[in-house]
N, C-alpha and C positions, 0 to 999 in steps of 0.2 A: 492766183497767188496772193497771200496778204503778206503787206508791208506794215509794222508801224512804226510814227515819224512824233518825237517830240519838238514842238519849238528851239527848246534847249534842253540838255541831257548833263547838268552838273548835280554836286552838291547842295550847293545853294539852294535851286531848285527843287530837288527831291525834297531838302527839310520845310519846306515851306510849301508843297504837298503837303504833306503827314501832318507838319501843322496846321492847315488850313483844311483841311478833309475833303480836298476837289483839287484836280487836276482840270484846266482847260484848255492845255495847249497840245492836245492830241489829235492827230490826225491818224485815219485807219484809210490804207490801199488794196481796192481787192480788184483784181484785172483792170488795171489803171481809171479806177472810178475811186472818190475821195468820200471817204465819210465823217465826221466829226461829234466823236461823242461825248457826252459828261460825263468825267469821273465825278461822283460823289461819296462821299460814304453815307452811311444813315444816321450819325450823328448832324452834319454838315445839312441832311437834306431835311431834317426835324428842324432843325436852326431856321431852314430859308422857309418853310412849311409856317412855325410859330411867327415870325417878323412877319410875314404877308397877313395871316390871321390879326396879331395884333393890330395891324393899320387897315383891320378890315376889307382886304384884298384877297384875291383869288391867287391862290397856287396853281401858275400852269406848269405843269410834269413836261418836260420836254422828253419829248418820245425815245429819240435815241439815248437816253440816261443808262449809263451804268452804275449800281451799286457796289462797293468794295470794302472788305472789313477794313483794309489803312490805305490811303492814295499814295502807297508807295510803288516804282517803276515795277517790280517783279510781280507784286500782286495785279495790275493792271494791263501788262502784259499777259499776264495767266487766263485772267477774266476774257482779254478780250480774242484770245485763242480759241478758248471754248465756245463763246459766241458765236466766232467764226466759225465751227465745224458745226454746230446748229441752225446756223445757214439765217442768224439773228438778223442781219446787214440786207439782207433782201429786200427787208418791209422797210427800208428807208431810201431817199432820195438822197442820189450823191451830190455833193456841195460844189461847187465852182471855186477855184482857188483865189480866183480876183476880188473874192468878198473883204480878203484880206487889201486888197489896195489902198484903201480908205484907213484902213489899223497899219500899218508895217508891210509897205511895198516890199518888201524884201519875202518877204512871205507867199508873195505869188508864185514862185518858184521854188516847187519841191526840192531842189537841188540845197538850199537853204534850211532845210527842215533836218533833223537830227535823227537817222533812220536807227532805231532801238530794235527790232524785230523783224 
């Protein structure tokens, strides 16, 4: 069964998605394993692409990346629906929630997360 869980689920938030072209505070539940993807969009991910070139640095693509025409909640929930019946989440290793310990104790506890889907 998939769950997904934003950090936080306001206004505020969402605008500052859409302005920033990346969502990070998504967690994806599929049979109680945790996965963590990147919203980007592909303006956002030419942005982080060109700064790494300019400083002569290597772009690593993190695997689980998602592309989205705007990092807004409906688009990204959409996205990651359809992932999920292509069975996308397979080829990744699920995350341990305690990583969040060290960021926002409060975080290790799904019960804390803002279930969106």
């Amino acid at each position: 069964m998939l769950k997904i869980y934003f950090e936080e689920d306001s206004e505020r938030r969402e605008h500052e998605s859409i302005e920033r072209g990346c969502r990070l505070d998504v967690l994806v539940e599929i049979d109680g394993k945790y996965y963590e993807p990147i919203i980007n969009t592909i303006e956002r991910l030419a942005q982080e692409v060109n700064e790494a070139f300019e400083d002569n640095k290597i772009y690593d693509i993190d695997p689980c990346q998602i592309l989205v025409k705007e990092a807004n909640k409906e688009l990204i929930i959409k996205s990651i629906v359809k992932l999920y019946q292509q069975s996308f989440f397979k080829y990744f290793n699920p995350i341990d929630l305690n990583k969040y310990k060290t960021i926002c104790e409060k975080l290790i506890d799904i019960k804390n997360w803002v279930q969106v889907y």
